[in-house]
PDB file of the backbone (N, CA, C, O) and the ligand in Angstrom, with CONECT records:
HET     CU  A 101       1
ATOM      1  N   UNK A   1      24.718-102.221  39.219  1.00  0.00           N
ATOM      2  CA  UNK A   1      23.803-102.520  38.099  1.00  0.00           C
ATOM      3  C   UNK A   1      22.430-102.910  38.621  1.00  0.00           C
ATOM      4  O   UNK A   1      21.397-102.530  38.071  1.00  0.00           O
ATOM      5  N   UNK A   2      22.459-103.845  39.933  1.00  0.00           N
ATOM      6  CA  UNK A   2      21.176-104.338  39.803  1.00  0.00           C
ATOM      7  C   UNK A   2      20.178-102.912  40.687  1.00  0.00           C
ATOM      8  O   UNK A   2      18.957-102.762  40.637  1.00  0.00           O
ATOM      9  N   UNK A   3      21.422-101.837  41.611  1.00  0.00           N
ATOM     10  CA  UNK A   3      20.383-100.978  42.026  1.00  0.00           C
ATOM     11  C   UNK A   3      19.893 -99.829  41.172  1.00  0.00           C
ATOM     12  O   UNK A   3      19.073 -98.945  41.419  1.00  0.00           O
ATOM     13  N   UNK A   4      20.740-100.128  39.921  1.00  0.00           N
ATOM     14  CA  UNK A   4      20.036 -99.314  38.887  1.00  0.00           C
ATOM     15  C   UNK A   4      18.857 -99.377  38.491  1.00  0.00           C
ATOM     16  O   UNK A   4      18.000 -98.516  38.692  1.00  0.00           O
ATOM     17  N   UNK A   5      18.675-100.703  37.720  1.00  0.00           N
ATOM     18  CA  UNK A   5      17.417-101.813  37.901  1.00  0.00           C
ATOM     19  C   UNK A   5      16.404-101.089  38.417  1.00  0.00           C
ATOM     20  O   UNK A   5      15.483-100.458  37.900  1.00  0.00           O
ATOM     21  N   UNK A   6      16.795-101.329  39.725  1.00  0.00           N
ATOM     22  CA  UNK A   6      15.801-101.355  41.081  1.00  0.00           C
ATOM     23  C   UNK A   6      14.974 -99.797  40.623  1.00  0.00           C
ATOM     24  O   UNK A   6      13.869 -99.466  40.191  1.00  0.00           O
ATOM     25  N   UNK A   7      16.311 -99.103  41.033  1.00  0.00           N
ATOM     26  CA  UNK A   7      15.576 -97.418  40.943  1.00  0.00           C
ATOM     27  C   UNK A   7      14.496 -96.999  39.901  1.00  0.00           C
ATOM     28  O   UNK A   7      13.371 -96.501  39.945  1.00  0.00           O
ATOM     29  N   UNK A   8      15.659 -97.582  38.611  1.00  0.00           N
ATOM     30  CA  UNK A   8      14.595 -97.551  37.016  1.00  0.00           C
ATOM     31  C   UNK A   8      13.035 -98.038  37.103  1.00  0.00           C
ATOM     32  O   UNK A   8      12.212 -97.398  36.448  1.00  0.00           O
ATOM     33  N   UNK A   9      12.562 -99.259  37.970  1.00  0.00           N
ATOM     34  CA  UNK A   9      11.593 -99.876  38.087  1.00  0.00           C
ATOM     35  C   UNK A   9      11.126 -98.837  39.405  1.00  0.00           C
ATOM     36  O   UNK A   9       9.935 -98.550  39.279  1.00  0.00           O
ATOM     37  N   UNK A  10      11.578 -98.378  40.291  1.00  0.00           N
ATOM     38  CA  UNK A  10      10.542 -97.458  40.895  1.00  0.00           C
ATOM     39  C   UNK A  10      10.580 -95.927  40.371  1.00  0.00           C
ATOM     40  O   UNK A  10       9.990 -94.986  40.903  1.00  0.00           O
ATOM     41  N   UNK A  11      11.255 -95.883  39.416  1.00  0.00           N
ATOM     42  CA  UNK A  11      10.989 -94.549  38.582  1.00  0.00           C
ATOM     43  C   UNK A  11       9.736 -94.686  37.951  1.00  0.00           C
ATOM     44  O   UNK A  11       8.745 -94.029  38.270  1.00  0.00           O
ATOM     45  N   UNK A  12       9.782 -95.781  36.799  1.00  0.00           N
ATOM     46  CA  UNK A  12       8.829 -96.251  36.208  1.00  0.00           C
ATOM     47  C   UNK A  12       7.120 -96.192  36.775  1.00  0.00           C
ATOM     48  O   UNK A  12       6.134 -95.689  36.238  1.00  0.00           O
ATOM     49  N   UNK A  13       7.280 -96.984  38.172  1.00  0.00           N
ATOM     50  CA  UNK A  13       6.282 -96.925  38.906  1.00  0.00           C
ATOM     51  C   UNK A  13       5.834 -95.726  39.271  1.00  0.00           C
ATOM     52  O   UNK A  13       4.612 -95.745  39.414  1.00  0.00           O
ATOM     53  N   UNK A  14       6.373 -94.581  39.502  1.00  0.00           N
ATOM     54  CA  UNK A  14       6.104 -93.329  40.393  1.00  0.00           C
ATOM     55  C   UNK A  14       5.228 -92.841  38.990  1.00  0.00           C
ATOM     56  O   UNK A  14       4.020 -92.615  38.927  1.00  0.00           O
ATOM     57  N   UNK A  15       6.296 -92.752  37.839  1.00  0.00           N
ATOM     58  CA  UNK A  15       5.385 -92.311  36.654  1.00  0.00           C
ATOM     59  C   UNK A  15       4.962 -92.435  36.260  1.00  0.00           C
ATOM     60  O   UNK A  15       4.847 -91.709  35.273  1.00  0.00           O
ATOM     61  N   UNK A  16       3.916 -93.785  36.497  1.00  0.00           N
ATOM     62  CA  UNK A  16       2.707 -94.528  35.455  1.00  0.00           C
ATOM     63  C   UNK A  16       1.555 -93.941  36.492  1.00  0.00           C
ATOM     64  O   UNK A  16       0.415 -94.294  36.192  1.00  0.00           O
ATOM     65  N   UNK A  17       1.686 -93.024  37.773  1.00  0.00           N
ATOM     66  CA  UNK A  17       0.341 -92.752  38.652  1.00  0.00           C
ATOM     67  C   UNK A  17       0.585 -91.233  38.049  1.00  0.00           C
ATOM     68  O   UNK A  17       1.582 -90.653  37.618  1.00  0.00           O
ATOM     69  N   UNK A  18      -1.008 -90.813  38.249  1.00  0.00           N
ATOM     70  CA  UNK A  18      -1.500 -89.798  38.006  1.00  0.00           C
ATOM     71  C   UNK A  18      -0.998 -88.476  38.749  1.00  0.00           C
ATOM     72  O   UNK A  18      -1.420 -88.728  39.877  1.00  0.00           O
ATOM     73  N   UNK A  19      -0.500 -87.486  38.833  1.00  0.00           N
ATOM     74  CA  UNK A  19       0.660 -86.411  39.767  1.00  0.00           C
ATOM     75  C   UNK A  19      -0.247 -86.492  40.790  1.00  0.00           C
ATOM     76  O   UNK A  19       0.445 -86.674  41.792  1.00  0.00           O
ATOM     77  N   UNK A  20      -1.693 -86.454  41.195  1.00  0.00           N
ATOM     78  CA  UNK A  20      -2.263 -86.367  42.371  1.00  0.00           C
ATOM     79  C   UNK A  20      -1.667 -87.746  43.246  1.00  0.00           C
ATOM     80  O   UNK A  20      -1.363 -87.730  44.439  1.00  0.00           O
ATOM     81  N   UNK A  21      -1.600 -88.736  42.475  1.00  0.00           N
ATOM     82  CA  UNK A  21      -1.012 -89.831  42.994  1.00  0.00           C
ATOM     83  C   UNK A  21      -0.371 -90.180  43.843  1.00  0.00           C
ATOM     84  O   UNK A  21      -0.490 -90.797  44.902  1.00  0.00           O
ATOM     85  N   UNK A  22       1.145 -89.212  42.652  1.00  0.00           N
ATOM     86  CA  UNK A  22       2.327 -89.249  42.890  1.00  0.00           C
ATOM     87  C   UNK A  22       2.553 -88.437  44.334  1.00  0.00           C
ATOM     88  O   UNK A  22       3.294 -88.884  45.210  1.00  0.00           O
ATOM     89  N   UNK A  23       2.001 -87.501  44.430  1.00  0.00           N
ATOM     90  CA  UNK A  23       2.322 -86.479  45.667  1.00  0.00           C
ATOM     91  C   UNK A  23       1.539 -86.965  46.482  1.00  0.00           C
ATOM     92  O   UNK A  23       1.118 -85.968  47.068  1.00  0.00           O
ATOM     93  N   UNK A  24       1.194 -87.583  46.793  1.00  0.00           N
ATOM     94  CA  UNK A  24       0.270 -88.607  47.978  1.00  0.00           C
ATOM     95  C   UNK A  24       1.206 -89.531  48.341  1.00  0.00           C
ATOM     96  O   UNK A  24       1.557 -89.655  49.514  1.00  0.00           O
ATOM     97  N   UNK A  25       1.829 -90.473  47.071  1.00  0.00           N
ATOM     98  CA  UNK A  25       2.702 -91.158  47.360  1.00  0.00           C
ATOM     99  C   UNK A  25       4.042 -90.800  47.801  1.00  0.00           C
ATOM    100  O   UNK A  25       4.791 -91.649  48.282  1.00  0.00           O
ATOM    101  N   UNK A  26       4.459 -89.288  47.625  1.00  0.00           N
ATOM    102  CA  UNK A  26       5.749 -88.537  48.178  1.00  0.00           C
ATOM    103  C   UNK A  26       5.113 -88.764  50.140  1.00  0.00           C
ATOM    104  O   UNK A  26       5.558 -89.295  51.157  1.00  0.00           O
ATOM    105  N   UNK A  27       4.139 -88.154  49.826  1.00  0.00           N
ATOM    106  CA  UNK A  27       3.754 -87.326  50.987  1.00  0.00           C
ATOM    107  C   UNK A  27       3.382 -88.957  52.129  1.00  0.00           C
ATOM    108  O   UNK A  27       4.011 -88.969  53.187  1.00  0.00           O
ATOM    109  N   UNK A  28       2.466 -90.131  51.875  1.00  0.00           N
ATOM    110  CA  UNK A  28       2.437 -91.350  52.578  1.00  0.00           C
ATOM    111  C   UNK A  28       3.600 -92.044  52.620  1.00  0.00           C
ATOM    112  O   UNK A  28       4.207 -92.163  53.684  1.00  0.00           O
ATOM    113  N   UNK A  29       3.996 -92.520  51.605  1.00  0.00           N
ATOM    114  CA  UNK A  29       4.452 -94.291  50.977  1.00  0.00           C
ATOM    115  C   UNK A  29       6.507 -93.689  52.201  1.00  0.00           C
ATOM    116  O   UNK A  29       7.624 -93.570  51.698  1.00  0.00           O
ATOM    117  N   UNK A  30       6.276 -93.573  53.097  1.00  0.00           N
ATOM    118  CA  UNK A  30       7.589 -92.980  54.003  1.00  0.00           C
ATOM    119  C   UNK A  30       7.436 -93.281  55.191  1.00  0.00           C
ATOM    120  O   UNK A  30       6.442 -93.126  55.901  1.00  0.00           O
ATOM    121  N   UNK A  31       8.997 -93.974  55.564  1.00  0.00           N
ATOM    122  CA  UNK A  31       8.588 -94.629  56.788  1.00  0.00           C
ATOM    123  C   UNK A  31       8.302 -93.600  57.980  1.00  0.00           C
ATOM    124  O   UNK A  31       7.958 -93.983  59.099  1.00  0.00           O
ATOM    125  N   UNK A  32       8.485 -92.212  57.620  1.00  0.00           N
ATOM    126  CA  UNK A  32       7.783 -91.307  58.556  1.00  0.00           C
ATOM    127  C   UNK A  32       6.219 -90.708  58.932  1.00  0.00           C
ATOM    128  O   UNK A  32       5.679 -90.153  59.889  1.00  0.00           O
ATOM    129  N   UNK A  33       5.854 -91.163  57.613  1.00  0.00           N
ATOM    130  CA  UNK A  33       4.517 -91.855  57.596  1.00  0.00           C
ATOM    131  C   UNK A  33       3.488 -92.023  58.290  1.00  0.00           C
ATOM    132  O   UNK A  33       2.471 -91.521  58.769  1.00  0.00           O
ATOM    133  N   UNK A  34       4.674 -93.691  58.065  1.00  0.00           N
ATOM    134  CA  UNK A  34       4.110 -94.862  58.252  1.00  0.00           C
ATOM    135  C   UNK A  34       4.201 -94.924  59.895  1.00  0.00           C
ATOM    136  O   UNK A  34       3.302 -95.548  60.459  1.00  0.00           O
ATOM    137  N   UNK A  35       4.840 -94.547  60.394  1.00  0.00           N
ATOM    138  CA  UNK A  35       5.079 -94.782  62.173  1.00  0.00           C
ATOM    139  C   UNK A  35       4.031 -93.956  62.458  1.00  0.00           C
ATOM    140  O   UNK A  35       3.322 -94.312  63.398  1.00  0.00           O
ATOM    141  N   UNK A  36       3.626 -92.505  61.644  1.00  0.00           N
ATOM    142  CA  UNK A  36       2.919 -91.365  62.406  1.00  0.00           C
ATOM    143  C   UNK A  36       1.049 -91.943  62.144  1.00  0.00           C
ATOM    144  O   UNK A  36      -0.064 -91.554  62.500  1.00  0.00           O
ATOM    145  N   UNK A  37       1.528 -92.868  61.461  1.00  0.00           N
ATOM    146  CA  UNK A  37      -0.290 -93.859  61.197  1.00  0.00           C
ATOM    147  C   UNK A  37       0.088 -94.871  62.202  1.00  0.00           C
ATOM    148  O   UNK A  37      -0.970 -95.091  62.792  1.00  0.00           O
ATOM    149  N   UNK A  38       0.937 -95.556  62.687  1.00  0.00           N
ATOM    150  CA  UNK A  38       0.532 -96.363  63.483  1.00  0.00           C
ATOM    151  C   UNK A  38       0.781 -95.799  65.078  1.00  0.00           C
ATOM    152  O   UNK A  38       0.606 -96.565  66.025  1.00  0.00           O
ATOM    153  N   UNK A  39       1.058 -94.876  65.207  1.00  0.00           N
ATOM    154  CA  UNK A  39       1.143 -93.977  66.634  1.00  0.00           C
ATOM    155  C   UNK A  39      -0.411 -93.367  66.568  1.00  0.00           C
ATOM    156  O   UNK A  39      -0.989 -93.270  67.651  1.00  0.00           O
ATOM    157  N   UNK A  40      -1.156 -92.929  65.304  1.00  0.00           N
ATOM    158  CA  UNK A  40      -2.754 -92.629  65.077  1.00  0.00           C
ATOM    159  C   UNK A  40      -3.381 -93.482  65.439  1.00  0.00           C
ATOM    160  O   UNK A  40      -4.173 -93.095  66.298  1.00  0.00           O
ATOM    161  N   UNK A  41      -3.491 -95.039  65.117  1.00  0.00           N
ATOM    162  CA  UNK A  41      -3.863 -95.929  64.784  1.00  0.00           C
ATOM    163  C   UNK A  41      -4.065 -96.194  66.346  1.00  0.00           C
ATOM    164  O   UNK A  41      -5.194 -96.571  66.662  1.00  0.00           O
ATOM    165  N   UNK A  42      -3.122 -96.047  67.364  1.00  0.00           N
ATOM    166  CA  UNK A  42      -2.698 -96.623  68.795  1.00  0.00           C
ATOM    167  C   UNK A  42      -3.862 -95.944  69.239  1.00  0.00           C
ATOM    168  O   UNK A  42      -4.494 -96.798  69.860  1.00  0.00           O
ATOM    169  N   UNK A  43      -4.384 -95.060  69.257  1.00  0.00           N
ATOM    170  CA  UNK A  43      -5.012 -93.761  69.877  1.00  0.00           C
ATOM    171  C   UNK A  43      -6.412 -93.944  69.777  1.00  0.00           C
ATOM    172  O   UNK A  43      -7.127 -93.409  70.625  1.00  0.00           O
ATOM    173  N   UNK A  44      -7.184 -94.986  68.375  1.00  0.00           N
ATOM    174  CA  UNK A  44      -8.409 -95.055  68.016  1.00  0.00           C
ATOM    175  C   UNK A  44      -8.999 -96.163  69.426  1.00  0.00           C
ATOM    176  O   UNK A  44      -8.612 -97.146  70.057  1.00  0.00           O
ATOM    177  N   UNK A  45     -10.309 -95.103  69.356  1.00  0.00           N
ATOM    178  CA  UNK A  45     -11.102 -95.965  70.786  1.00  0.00           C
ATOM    179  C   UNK A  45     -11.725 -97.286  69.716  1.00  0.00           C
ATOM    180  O   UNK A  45     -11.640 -98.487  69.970  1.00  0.00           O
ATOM    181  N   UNK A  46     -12.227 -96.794  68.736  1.00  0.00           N
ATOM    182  CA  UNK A  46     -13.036 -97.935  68.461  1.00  0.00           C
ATOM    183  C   UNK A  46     -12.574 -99.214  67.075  1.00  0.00           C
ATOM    184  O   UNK A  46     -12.095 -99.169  65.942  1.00  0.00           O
ATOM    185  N   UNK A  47     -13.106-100.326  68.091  1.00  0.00           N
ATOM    186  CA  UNK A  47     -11.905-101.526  67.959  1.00  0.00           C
ATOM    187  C   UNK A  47     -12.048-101.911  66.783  1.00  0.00           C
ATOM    188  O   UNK A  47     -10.954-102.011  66.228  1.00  0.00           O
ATOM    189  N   UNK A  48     -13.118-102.242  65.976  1.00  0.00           N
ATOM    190  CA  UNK A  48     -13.461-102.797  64.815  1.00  0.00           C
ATOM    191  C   UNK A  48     -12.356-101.639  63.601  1.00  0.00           C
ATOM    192  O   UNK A  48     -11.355-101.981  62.972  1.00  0.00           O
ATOM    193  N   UNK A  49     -12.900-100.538  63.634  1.00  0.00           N
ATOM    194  CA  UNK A  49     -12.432 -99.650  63.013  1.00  0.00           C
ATOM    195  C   UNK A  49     -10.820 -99.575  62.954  1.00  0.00           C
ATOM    196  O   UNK A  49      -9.988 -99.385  62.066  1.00  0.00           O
ATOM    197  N   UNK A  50     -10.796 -99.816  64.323  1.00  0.00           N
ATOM    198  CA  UNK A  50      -8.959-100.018  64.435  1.00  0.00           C
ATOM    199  C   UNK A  50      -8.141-100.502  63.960  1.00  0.00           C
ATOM    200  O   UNK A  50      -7.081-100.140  63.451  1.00  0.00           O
ATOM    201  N   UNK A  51      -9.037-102.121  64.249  1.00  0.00           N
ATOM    202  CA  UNK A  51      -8.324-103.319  63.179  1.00  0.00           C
ATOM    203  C   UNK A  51      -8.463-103.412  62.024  1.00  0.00           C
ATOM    204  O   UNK A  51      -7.714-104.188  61.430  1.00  0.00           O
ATOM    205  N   UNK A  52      -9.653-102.523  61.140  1.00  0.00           N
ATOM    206  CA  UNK A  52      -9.689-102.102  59.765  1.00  0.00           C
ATOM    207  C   UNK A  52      -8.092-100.937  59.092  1.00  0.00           C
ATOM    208  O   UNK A  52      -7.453-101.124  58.056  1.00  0.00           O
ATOM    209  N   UNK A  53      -7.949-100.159  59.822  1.00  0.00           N
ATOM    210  CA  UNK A  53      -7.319 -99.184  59.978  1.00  0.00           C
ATOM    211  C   UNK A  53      -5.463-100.221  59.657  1.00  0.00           C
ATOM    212  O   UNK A  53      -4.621-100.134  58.764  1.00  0.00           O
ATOM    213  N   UNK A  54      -5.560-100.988  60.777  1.00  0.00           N
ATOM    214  CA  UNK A  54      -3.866-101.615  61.119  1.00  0.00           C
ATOM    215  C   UNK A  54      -3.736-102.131  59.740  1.00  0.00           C
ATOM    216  O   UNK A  54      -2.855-101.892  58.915  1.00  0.00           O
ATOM    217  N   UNK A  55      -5.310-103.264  59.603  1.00  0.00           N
ATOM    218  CA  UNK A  55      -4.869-104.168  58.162  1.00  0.00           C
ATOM    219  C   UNK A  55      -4.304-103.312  56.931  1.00  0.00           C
ATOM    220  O   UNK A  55      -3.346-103.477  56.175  1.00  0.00           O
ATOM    221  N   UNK A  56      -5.274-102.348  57.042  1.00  0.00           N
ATOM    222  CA  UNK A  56      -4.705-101.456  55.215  1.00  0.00           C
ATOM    223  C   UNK A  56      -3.470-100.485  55.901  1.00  0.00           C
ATOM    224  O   UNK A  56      -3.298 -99.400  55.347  1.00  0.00           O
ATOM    225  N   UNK A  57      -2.921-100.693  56.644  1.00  0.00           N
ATOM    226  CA  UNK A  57      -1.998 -99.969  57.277  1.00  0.00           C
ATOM    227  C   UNK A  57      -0.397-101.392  56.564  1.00  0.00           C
ATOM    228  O   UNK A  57       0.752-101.357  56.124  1.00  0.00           O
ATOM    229  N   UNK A  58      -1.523-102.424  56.929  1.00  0.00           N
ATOM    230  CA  UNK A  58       0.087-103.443  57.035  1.00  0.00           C
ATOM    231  C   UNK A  58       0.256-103.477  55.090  1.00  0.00           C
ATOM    232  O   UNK A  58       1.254-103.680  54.399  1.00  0.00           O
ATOM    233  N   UNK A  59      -1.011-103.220  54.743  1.00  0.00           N
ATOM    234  CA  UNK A  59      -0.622-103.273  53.061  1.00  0.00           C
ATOM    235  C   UNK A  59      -0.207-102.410  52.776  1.00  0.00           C
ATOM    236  O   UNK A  59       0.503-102.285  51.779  1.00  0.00           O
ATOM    237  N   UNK A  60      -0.493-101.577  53.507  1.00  0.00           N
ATOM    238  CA  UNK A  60       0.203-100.283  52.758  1.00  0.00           C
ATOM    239  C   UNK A  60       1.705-100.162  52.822  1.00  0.00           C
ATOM    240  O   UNK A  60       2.423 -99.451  52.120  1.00  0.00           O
ATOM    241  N   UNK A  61       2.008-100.888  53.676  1.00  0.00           N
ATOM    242  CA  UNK A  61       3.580-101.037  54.211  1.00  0.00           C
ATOM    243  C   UNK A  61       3.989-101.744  53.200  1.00  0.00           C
ATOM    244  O   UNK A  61       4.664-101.357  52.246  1.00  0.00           O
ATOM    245  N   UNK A  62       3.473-103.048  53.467  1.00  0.00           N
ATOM    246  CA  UNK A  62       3.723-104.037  52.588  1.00  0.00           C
ATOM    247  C   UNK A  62       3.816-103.459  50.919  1.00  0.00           C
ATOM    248  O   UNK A  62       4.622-103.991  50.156  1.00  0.00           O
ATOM    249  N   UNK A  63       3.254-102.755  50.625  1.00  0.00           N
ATOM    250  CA  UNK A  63       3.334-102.280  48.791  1.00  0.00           C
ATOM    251  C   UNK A  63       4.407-101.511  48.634  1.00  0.00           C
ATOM    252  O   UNK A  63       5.086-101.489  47.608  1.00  0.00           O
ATOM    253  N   UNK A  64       4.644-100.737  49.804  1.00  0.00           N
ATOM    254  CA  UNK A  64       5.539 -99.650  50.166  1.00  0.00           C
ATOM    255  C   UNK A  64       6.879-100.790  49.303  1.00  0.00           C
ATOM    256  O   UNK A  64       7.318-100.893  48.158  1.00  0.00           O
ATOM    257  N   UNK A  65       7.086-101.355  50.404  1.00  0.00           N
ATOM    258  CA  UNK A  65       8.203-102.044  49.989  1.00  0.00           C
ATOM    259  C   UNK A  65       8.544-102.927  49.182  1.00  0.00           C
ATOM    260  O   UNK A  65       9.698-103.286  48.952  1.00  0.00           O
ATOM    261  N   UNK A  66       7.313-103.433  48.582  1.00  0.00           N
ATOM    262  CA  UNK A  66       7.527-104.002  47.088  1.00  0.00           C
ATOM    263  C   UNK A  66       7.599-102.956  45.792  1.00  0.00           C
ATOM    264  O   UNK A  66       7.549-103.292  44.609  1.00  0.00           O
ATOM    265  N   UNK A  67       7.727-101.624  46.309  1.00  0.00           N
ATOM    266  CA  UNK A  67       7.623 -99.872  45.227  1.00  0.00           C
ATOM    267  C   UNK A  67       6.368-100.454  44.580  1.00  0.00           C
ATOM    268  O   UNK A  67       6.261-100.376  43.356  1.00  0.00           O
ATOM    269  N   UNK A  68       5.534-100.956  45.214  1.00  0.00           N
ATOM    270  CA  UNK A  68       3.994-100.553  44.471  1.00  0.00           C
ATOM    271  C   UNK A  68       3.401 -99.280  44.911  1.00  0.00           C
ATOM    272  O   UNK A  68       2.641 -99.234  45.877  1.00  0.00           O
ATOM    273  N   UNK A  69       3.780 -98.101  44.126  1.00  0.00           N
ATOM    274  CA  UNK A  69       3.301 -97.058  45.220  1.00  0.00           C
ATOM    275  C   UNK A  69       1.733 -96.419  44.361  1.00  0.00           C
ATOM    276  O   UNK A  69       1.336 -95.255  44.396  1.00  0.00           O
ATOM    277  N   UNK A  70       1.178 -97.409  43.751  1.00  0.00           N
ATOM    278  CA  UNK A  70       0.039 -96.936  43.645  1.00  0.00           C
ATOM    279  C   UNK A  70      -0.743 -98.363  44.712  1.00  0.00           C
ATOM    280  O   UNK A  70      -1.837 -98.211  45.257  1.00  0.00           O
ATOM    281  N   UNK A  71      -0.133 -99.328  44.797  1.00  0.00           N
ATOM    282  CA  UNK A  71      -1.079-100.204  46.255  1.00  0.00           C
ATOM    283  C   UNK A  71      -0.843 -99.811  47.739  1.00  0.00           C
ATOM    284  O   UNK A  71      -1.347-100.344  48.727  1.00  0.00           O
ATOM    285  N   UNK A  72       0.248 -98.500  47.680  1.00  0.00           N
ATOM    286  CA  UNK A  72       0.763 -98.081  48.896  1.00  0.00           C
ATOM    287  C   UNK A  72      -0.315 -96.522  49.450  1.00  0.00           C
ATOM    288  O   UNK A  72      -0.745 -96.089  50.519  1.00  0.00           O
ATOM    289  N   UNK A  73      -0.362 -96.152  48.124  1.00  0.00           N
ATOM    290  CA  UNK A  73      -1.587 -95.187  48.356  1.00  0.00           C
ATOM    291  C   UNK A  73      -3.261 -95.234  48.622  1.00  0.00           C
ATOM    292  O   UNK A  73      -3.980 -94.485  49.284  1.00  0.00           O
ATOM    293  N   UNK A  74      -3.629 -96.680  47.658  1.00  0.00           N
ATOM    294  CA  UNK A  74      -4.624 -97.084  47.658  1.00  0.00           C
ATOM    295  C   UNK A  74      -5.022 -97.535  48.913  1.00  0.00           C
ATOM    296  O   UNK A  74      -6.031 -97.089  49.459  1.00  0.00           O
ATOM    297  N   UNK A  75      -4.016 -98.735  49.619  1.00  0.00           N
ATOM    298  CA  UNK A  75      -4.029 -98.911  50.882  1.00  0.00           C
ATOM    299  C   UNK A  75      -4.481 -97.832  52.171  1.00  0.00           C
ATOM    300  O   UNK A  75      -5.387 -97.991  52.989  1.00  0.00           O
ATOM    301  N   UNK A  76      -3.523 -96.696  52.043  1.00  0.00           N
ATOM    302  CA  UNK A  76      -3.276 -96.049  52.871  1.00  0.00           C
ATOM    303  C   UNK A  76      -4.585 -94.849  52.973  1.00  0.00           C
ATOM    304  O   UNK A  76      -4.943 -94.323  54.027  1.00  0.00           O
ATOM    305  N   UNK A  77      -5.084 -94.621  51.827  1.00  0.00           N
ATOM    306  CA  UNK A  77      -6.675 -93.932  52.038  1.00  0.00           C
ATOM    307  C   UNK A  77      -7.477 -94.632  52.235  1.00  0.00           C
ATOM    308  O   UNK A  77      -8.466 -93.986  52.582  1.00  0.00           O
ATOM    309  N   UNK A  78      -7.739 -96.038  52.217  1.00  0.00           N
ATOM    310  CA  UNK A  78      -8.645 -97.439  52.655  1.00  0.00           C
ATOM    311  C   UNK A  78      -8.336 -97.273  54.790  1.00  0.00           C
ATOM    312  O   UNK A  78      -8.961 -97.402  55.843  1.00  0.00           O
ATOM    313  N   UNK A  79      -7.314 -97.009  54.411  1.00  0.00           N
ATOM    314  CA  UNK A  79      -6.677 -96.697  55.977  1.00  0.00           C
ATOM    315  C   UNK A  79      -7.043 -95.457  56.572  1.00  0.00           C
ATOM    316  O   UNK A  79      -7.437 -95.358  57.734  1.00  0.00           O
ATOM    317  N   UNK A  80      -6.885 -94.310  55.607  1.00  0.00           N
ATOM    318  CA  UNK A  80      -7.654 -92.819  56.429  1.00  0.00           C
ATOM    319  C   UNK A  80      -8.714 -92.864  56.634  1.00  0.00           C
ATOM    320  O   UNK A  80      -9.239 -92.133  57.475  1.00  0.00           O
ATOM    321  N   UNK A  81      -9.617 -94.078  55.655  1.00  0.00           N
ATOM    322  CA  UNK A  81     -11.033 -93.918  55.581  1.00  0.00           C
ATOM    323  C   UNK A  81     -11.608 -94.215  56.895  1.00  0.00           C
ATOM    324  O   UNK A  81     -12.482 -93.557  57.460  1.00  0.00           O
ATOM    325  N   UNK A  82     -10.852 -95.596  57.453  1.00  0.00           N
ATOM    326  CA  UNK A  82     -10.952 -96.203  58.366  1.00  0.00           C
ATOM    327  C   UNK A  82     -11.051 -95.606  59.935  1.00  0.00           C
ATOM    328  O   UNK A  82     -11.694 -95.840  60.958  1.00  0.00           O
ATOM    329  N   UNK A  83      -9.986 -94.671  59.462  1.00  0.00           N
ATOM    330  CA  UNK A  83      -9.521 -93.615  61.111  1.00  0.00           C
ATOM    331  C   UNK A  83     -10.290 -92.286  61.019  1.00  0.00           C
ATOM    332  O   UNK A  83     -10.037 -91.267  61.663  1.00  0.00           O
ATOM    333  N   UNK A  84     -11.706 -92.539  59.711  1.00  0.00           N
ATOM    334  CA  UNK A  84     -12.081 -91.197  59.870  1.00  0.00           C
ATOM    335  C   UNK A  84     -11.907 -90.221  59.702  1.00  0.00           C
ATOM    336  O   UNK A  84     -12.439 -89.304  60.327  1.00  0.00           O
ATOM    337  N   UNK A  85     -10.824 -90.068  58.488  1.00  0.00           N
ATOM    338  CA  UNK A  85      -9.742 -88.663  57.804  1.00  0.00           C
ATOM    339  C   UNK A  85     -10.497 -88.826  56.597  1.00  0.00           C
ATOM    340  O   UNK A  85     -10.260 -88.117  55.619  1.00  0.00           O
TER     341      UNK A  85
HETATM  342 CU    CU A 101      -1.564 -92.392  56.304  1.00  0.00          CU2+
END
């Protein structure tokens, strides 16, 4: 029952974002991702930018797993912006 719940509330969530959103959020909000941004992230020469990059990296994680997957996306292009994508 309660992982019904659970699912229902990240159903909910997936479908209140806009489909461009949503397929951003298929395509980021995954912990395959998420490792292949912080193996990117390892690689950046420049430091300021880097540590811009990790922070919206750790929110983005962080939303990930609260199924905020519109703060998981938002994050995570605050994060491409950062690495220059
Ligand atoms: Cu990313």
């Amino acid at each position: 029952m309660f992982r019904l719940t659970v699912l229902a509330a990240f159903m909910i969530a997936i479908g209140c974002l806009p489909a461009s959103a949503q397929d951003k959020a298929k395509e980021w909000c995954t912990n395959a991702h998420m490792q292949q941004m912080t193996s990117q992230i390892g690689k950046m020469t420049d430091a300021a930018k880097k540590k811009e990059a990790k922070s919206h990296l750790a929110m983005s994680k962080a939303a990930m797993k609260a199924k905020d997957m519109a703060g998981c996306v938002k994050h995570m292009e605050q994060a491409h912006q950062a690495m220059g994508l």
